[in-house]
C-alpha positions in Angstrom: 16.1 3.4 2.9 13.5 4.0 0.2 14.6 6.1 -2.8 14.1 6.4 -6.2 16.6 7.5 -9.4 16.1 7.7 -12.9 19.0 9.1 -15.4 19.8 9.2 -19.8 22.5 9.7 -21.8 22.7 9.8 -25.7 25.2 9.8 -28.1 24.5 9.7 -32.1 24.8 6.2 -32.0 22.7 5.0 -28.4 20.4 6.2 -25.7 20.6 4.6 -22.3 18.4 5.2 -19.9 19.0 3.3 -16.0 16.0 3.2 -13.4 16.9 2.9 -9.7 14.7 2.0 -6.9 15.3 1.1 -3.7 13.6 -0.2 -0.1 14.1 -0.8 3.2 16.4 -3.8 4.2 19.1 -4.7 7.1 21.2 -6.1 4.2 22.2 -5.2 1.0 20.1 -7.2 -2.2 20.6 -6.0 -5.8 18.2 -7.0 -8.6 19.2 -6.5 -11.9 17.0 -6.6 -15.1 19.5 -6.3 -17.6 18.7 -7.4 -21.3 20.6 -10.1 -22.3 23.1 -8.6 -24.9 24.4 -6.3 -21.6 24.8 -9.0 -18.7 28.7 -8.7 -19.7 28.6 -5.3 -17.8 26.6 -7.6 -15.2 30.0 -7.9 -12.8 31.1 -4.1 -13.4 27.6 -3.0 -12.3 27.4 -5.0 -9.2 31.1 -3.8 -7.7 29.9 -0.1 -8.2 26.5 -0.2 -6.9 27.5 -2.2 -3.8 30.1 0.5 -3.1 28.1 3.0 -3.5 24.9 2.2 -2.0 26.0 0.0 0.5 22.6 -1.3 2.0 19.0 -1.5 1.5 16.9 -3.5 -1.3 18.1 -2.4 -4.6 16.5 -3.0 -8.1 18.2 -1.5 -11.1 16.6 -1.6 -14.7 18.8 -0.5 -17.8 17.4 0.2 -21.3 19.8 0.7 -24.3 18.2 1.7 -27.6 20.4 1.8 -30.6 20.1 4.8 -32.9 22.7 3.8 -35.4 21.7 0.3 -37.2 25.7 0.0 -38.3 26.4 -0.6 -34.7 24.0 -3.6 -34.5 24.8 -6.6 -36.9 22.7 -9.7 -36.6 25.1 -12.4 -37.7 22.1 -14.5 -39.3 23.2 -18.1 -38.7 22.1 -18.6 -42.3 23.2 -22.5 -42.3 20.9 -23.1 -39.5 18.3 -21.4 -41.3 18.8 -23.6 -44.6 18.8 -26.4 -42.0 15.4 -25.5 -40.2 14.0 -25.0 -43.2 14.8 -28.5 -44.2 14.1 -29.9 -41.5 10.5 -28.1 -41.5 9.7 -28.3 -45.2 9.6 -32.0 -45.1 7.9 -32.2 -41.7 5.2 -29.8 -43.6 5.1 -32.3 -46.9 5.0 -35.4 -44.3 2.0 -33.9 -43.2 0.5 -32.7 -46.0 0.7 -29.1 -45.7 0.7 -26.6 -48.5 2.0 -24.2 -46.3 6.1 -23.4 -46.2 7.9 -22.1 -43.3 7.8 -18.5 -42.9 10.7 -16.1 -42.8 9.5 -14.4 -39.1 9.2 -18.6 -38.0 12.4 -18.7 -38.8 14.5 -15.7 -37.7 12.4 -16.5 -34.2 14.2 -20.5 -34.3 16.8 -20.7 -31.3 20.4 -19.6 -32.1 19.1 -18.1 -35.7 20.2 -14.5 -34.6 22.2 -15.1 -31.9 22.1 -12.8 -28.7 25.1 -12.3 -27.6 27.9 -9.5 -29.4 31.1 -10.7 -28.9 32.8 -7.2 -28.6 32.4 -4.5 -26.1 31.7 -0.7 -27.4 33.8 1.8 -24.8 31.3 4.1 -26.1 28.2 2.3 -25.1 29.6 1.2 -22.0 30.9 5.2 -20.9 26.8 6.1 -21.4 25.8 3.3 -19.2 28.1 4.1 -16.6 27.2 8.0 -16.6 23.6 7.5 -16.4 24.2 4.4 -13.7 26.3 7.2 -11.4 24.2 9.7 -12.3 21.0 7.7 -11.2 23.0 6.6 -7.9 23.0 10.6 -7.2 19.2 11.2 -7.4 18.7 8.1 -5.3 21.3 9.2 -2.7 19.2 12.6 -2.8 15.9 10.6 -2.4 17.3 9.0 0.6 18.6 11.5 1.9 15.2 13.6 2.4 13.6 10.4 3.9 16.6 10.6 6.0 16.0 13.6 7.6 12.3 13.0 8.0 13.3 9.8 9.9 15.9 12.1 11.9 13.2 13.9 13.4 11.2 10.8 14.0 14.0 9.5 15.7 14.5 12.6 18.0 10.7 12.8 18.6 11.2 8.9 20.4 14.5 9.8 22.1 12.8 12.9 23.6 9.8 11.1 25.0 12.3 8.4 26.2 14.0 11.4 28.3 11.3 12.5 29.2 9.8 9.0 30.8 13.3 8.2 31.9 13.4 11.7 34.1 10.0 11.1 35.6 11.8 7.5 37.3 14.7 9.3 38.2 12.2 11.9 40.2 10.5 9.2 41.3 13.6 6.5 42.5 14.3 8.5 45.7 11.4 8.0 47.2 10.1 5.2 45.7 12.8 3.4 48.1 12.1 5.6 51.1 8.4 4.0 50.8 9.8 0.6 50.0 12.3 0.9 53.1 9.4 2.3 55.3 6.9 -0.5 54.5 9.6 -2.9 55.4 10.1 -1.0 58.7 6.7 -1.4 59.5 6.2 -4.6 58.9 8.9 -5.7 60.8 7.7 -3.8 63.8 4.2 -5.7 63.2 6.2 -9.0 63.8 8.3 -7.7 67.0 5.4 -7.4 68.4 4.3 -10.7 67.3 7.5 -13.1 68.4 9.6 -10.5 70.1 13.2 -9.0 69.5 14.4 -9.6 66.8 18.7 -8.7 65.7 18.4 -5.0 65.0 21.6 -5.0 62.9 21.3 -8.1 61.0 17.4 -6.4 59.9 19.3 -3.2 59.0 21.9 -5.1 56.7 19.6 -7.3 55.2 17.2 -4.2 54.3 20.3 -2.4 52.9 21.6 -5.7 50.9 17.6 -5.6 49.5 17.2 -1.7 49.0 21.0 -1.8 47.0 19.1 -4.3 44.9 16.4 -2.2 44.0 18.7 0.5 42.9 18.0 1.7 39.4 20.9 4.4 39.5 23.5 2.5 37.2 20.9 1.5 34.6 19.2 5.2 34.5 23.2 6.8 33.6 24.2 4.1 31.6 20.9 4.4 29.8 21.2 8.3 29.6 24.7 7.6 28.2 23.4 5.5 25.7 20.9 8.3 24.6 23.5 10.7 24.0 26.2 8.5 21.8 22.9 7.6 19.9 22.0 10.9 19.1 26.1 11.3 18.4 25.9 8.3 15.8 22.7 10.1 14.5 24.1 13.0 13.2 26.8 11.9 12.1 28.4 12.2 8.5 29.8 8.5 8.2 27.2 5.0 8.0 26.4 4.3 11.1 22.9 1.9 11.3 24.8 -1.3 12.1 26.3 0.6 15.3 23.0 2.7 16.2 21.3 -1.0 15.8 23.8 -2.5 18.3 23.1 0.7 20.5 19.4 0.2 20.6 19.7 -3.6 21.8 22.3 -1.5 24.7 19.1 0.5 25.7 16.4 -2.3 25.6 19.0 -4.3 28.3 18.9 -1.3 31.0 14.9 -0.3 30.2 14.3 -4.1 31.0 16.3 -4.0 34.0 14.8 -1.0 35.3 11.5 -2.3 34.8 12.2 -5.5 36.5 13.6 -3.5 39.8 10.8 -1.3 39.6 8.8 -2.2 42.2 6.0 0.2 41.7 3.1 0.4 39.4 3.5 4.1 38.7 7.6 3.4 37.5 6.3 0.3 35.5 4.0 2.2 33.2 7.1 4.9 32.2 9.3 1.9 31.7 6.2 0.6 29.1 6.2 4.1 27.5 10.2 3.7 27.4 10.1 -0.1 26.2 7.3 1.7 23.1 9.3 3.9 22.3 12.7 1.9 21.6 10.4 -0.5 19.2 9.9 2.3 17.2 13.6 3.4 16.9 14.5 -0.3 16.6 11.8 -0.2 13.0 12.9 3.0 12.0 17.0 1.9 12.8 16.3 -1.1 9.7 15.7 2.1 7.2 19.2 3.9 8.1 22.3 2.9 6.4 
């Protein structure tokens, strides 16, 4: 589901800052944009979020700015600068270049400063996680509006499904009785034709065919379906893999209702029904 969070925390020594976003997905994906001094939280940040958010396109940016310069050393490699500066002071002479290497030229060289600080501040990393959990809260409470917006979406489609679903069950009585009369007739049409034909076996063949044309079973199963959706629904606990599941349940007896259908006025609610599902089935990939 879509949602958005964005928390700080300070101290007199940092400010960290950590942006949530997140999309629609079937599967859970995390992005991190982490600067490179901070990808030793990289592992710590990954467990939490995957517990916490579970599913859905995630992209999490973190910002740290520090506010007391003893905290920060750069550990100049200052025998690598004497070397580059070697190194480039007879490259400039070779060339015949007044010019000398510049101190910003140099503190830019590879490994110069290096990146990476060797220990980890339980202060800076207590800020990070506050404003992580923190940010995880106001996405939660993102989501959860677009949840219940997609709620009554959902019950919107489930209603006209009912609705569609008790106009066949009005009609299946005597959509049969015309089915079993047309057959009646025409098989009168050929008695008179070619004469007598075996009463008994006509009336057990037009049962076997009418029993075939049945859409009882698929209209309570389907009913049942609706209501342990609609259970799953409103439910406290995550429940979009088993609503998704549910869905492909209800597709399976629409189709097979509209393939014993029969008539042209039952076929056009099973269409409505089939239009519907897509829709739940779209909405279904934004619910955790």
């Amino acid at each position: 589901m879509t949602g958005y969070g964005l928390a700080s925390h300070s101290s007199e020594n940092y400010k960290v800052s950590v942006e949530l976003k997140s999309l629609n997905s079937k599967f859970f994906e995390l992005s991190l944009k982490l600067p490179r001094v901070y990808m030793k939280y990289e592992g710590r940040l990954r467990n939490e979020l995957t517990r916490r958010l579970q599913r859905g396109k995630i992209m999490m940016a973190l910002d740290v700015q520090v506010l007391n310069a003893a905290k920060r050393t750069l550990n100049i490699n200052e025998v690598l600068v004497n070397k580059y500066m070697q190194e480039l002071s007879q490259l400039s002479a070779s060339l015949g270049l007044i010019e000398k290497p510049s101190l910003s030229l140099l503190l830019s060289l590879p490994e110069v400063i290096p990146t990476e600080i060797e220990q980890e501040d339980p202060e800076e990393w207590g800020l990070i996680e506050k404003a992580v959990m923190d940010a995880v809260e106001l996405l939660d409470l993102s989501r959860i509006e677009e949840g219940n917006a997609l709620s009554e979406d959902l019950n919107e489609r489930l209603r006209i499904m009912e609705d569609a679903l008790q106009r066949v069950r009005e009609m299946a009585p005597k959509r049969l009785e015309v089915i079993r009369n047309r057959l009646e007739q025409s098989m009168e049409e050929i008695r008179s034709r070619i004469g007598d034909l075996d009463k008994n076996r006509f009336e057990q063949e037009l049962i076997f065919y009418i029993e075939r044309l049945d859409v009882n079973e698929e209209m309570v199963r389907l009913t049942q379906h609706i209501t342990y959706f609609k259970e799953l629904q409103s439910s406290d606990q995550s429940n979009g893999k088993q609503l998704s599941f549910l869905s492909q349940e209800m597709g399976r007896e629409i189709n097979t209702i509209g393939s014993k259908a029969n008539d042209a006025a039952m076929q056009r609610l099973v269409v409505v029904m089939k239009d519907e599902l897509e829709k739940i089935k779209e909405q279904i990939n934004n619910i955790l």
